[in-house]
TIVO-453609 format. One record per residue: residue number from 1; residue in one letter; y, x, z of N, C-alpha, C in turn. Coordinates in Angstrom, 3 decimals, always signed. Last residue first. Layout:
NUM, a, Y, X, Z, Y, X, Z, Y, X, Z
...
***
This chain:
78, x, -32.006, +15.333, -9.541, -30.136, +16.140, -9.644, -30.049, +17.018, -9.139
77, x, -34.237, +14.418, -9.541, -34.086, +15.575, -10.317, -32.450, +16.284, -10.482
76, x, -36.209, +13.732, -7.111, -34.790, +13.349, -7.628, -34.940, +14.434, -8.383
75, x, -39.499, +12.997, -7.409, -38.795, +13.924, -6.665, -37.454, +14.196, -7.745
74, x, -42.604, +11.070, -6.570, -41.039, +11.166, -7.195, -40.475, +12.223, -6.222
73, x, -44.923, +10.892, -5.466, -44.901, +12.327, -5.700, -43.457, +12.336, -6.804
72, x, -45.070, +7.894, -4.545, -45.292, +9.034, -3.545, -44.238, +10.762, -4.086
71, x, -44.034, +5.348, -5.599, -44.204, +6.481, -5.677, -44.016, +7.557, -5.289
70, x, -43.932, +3.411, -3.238, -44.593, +3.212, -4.386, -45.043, +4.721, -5.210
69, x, -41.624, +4.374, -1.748, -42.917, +4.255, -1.652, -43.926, +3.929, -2.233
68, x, -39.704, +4.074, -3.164, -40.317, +5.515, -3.114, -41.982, +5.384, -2.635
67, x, -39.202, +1.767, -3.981, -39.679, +2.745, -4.910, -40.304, +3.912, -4.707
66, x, -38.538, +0.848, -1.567, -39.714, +0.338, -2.004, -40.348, +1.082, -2.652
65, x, -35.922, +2.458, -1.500, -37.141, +2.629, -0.102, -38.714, +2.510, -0.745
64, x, -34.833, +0.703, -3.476, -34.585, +2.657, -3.358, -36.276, +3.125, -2.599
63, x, -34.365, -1.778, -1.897, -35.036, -1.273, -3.356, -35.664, +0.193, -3.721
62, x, -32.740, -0.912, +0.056, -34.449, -1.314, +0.144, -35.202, -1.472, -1.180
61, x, -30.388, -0.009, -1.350, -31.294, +0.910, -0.261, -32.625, +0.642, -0.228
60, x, -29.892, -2.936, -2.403, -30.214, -1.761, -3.176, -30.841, -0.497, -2.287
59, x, -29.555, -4.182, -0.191, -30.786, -4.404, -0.853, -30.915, -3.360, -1.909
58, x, -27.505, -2.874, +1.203, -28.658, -3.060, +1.898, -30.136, -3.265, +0.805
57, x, -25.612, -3.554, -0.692, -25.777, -2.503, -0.500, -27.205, -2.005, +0.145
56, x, -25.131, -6.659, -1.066, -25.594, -5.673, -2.152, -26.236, -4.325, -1.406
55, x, -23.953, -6.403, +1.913, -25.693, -6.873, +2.033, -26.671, -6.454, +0.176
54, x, -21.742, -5.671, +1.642, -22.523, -5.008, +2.588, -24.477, -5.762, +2.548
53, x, -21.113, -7.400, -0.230, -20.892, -6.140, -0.342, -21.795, -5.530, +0.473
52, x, -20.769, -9.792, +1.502, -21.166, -9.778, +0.249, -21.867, -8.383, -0.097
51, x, -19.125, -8.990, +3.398, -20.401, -9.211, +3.751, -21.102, -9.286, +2.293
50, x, -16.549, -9.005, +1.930, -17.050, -7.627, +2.682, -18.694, -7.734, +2.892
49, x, -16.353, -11.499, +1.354, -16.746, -10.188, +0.267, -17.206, -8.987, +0.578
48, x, -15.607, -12.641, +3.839, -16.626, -13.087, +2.853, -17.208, -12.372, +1.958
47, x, -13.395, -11.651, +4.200, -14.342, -11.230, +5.384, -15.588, -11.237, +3.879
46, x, -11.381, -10.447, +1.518, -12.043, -11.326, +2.739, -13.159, -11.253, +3.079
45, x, -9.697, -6.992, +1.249, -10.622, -7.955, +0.400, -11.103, -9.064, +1.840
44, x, -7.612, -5.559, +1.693, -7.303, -6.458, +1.569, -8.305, -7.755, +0.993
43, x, -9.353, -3.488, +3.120, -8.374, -3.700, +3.559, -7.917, -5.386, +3.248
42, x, -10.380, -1.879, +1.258, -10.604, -2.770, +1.244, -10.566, -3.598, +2.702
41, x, -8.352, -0.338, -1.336, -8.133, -0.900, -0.296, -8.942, -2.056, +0.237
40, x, -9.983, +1.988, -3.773, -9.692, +0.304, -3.513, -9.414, -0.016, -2.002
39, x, -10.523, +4.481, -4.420, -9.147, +4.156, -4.299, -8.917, +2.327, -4.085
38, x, -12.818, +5.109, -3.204, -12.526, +5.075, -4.678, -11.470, +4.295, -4.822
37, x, -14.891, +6.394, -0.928, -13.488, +5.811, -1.354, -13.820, +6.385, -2.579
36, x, -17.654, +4.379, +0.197, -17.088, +5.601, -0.535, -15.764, +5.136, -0.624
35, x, -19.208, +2.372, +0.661, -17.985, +2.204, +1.539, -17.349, +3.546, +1.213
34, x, -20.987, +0.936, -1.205, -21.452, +1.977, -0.281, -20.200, +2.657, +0.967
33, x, -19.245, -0.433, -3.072, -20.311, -1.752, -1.771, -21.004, -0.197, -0.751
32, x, -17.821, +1.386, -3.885, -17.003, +0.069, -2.957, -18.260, -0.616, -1.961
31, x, -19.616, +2.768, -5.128, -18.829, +3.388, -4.217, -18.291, +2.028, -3.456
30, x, -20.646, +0.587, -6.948, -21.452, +1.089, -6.316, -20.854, +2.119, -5.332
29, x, -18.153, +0.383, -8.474, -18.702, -0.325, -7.916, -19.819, -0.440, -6.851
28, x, -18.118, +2.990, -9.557, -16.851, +2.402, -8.578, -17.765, +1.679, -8.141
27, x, -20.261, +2.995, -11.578, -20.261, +4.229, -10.027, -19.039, +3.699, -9.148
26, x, -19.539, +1.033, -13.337, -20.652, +1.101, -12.076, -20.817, +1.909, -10.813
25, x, -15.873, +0.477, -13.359, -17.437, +0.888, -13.446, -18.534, +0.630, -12.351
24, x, -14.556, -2.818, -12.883, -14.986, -1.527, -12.537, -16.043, -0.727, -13.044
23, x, -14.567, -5.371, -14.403, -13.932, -4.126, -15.036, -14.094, -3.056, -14.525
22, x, -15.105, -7.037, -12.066, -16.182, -7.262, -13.156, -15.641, -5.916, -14.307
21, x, -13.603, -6.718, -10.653, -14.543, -6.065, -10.172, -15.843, -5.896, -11.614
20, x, -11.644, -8.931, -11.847, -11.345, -7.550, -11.299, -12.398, -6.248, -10.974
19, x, -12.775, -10.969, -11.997, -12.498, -9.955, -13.151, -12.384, -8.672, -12.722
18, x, -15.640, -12.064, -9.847, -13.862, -12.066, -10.351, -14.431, -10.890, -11.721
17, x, -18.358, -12.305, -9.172, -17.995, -12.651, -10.294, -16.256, -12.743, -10.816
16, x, -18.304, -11.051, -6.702, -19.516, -10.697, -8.218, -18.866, -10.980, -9.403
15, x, -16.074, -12.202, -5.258, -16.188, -10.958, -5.776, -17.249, -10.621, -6.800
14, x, -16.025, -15.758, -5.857, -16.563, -14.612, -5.153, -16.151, -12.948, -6.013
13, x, -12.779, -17.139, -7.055, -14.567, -17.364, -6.977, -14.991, -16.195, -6.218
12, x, -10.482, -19.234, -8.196, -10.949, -18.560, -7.396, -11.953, -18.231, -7.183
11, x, -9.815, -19.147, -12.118, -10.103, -20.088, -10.906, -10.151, -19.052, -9.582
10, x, -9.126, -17.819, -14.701, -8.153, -18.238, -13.343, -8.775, -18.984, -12.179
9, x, -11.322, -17.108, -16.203, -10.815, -18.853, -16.399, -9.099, -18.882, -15.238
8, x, -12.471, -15.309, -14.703, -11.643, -15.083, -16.264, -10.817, -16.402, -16.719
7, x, -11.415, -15.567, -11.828, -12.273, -15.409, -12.576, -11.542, -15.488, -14.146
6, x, -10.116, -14.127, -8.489, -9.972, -14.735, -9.884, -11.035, -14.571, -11.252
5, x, -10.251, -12.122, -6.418, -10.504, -13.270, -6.079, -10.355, -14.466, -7.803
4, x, -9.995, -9.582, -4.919, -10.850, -9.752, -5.800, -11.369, -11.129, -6.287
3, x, -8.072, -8.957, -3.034, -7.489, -8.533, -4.383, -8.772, -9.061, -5.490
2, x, -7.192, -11.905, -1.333, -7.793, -10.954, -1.323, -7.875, -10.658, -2.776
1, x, -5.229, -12.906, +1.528, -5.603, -13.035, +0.132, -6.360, -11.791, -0.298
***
């Protein structure tokens, strides 16, 4: 069973759309699909979410990638 599995209605549904995840912040959220710890066991989440997760993650990277390449002379400011 997996901790991310209920929607506001109670039904069962994917991780995007449970509650549970839907209450994380963004920087949690973006730690969970980058495999950071942030105290979520994910351990107990299903295969299904994991891949979920792992492919958010991928496309946000290639998003990241696109941008840069697009713009040459960006330079992070943190």
């Amino acid at each position: 069973m997996s901790i991310f599995t209920k929607s506001k209605n109670g039904k069962t549904t994917d991780i995007f759309h449970s509650q549970d995840y839907l209450k994380l912040s963004h920087s949690k959220r973006n730690n969970l699909a980058f495999e950071k710890d942030n105290g979520v066991n994910k351990s107990k989440m299903r295969k299904e979410d994991k891949l979920r997760l792992q492919g958010y993650a991928q496309a946000k990277k290639e998003q990241f990638e696109t941008f840069k390449y697009k713009n040459p002379n960006y330079k992070n400011k943190g």
